[in-house]
N, C-alpha and C positions, 0 to 999 in steps of 0.2 A: 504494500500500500504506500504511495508516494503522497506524500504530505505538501500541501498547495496553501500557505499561508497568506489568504489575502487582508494582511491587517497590518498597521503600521506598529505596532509593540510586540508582538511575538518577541519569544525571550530568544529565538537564534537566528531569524531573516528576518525581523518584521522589517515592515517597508521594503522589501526587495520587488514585493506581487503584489503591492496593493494597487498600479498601475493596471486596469486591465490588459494591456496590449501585453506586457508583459510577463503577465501570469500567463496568458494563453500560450505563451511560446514555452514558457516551462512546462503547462501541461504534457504540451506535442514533444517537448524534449522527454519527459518522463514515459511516456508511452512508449519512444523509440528505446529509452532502456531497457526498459522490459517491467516498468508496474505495469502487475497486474488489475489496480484499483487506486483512484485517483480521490484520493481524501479532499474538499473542500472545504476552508473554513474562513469567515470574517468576523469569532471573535476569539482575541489571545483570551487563552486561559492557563498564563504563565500565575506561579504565585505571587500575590498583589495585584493582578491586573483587574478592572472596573468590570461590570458589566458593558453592552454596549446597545444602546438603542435598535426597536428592532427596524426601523426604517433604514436607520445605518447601515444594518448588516446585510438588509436585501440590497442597499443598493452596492454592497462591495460583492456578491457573491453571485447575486444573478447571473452579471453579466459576462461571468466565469465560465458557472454554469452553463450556461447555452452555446458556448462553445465546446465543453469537455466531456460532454454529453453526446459528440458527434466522434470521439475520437478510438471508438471501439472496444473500449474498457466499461467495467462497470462503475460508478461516479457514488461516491458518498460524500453527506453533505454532513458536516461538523458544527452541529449546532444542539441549545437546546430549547431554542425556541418551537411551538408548536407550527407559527405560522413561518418562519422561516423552512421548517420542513413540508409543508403543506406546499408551498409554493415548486421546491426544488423537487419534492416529485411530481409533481404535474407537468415539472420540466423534461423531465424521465431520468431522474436522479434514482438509484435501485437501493440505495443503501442510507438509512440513518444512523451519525454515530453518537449516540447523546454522551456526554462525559459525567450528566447529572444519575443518570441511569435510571431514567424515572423519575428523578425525587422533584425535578423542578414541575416537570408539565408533562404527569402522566399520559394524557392526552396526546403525545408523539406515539403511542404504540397503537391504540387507533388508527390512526393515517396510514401507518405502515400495514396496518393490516389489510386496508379499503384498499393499497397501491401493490399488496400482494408483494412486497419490499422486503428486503432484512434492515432487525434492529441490532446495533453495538449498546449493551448494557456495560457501562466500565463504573468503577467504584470509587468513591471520591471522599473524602471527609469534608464535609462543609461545603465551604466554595471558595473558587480561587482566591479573593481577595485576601482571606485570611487562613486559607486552611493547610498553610508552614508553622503558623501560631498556635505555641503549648500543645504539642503534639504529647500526647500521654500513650504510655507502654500501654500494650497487649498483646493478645495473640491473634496474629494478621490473618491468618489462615483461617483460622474461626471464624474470626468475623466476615472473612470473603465469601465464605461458604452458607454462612446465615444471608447475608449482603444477596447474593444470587438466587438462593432457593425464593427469596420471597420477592425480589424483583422479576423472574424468569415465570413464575405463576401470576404476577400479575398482568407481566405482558400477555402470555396465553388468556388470560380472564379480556385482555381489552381485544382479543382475535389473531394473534399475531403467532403465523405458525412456527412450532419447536422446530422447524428446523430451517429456520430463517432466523431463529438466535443470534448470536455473540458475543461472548465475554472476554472484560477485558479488563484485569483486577487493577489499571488506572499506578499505573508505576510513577510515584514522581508527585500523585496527588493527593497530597497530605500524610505522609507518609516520611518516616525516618530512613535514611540509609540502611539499617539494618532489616527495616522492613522490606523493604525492594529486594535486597539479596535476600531473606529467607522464600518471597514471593518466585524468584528464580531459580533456589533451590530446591523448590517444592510445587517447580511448574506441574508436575504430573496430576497432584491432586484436583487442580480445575481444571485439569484436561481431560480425566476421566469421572468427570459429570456429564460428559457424551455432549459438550457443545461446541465448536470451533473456541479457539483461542486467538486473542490478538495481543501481542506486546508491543507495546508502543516506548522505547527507552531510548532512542537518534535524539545523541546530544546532549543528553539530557545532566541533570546535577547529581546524580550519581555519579556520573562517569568522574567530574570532575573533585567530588569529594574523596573516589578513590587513589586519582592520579595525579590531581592539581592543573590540569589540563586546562585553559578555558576553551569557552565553547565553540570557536571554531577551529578547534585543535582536537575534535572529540571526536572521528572519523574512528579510528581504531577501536576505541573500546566500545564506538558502535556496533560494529561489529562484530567484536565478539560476544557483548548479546545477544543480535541476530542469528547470532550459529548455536550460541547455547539454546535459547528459545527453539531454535526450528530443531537439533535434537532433541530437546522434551518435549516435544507435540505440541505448538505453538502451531496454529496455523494460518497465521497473518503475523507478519512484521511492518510495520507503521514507521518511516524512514522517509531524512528527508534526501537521503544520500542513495538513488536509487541504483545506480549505474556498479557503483563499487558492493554494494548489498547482492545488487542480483550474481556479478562475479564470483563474493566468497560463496552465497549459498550453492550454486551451482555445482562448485567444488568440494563443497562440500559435501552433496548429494553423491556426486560422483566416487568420491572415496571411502563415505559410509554406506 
């Protein structure tokens, strides 16, 4: 899944694609690497960042959409607004990825259902603005596993079939370092809840709490997420670095 940032704050390109012209040539550039699915979004949901009006956000992602929509992949629209997703499939957008998972505007798993879509349920503490803030110990796995069973039954109660799912236990969102690494060392267990998996980790503050790395120096230990993920049964990786991603995994396929 190649990640398409049309916002000017994103915590690793904002402003690079919030130019439409420009985003479109990235889409057609990522397609030519080989994503297989073209994430859209027009609002950062770095930690600290605002919400974002939802007129705002249709007018940065529309006009995205209606281009990357033609370009033979399947398009998912990164939102969790109800009517931002309402709009992007009628556009023939086939994938919503809410990062609220629900929690904001149930009401997305409806639409998807009416549009015969998949939903990405991922798991989040709070909301970006604050949810780096007094993060309190637990056990991450538990709560993923509680987090999912009652999200994944309420999607199915609003029509949304089990096998248009996705989970995606939200790496990076509200969560400690050590929770992301036990989340990665313990991919198998939301893998075998029998529903696709996405890891979404390209760039992110792990990498660089383990390495010191800043963020556009974070290629490598993207990657080596990406290969651990796709070894434990991950079956989306969410990456803004598609061209070098498709390369390891490849090779990786090929030698395991």
């Amino acid at each position: 899944m190649g990640i398409l940032n049309v916002t000017p704050d994103s915590f690793s390109d904002g402003g690079m694609f919030l130019d439409p012209r420009k985003a479109r040539v990235r889409a057609e550039q990522m397609v030519d690497e080989g994503a297989d699915i073209l994430d859209v979004g027009g609002e950062s949901s770095r930690p600290g960042s605002d919400p974002v009006p939802l007129q705002e956000e249709l007018d940065r992602v529309m006009p995205v959409l209606e281009w990357a929509v033609r370009l033979g992949v399947p398009v998912s629209i990164d939102t969790t607004k109800a009517a931002v997703a309402k709009e992007a499939l009628s556009l023939g957008a086939q994938i919503v990825n809410d990062i609220s998972g629900l929690r904001f505007e149930p009401g997305i798993a409806e639409l998807v259902a009416r549009h015969h879509a998949r939903l990405i349920i991922m798991h989040m503490r709070g909301v970006p603005k604050t949810m780096q803030e007094d993060l309190a110990p637990g056990n991450i796995m538990e709560e993923l596993l509680r987090f999912f069973q009652d999200q994944v039954k309420r999607a199915i109660q609003y029509g949304v079939d089990r096998t248009n799912i996705i989970l995606d236990p939200g790496i990076g969102f509200g969560k400690r370092l050590e929770e992301n690494i036990d989340i990665l060392k313990n991919l198998s267990i939301l893998v075998n809840l029998g529903f696709p998996v996405l890891i979404g980790a390209s760039r992110k503050s792990m990498i660089g709490h383990i390495t010191e790395a800043p963020v556009g120096d974070r290629l490598p230990g993207s990657l080596a997420i990406a290969c651990l993920a796709a070894v434990r049964g991950a079956g989306i990786v969410r990456v803004h670095d598609v061209a070098a991603t498709v390369q390891a995994i490849n090779v990786l396929r090929r030698i395991w």
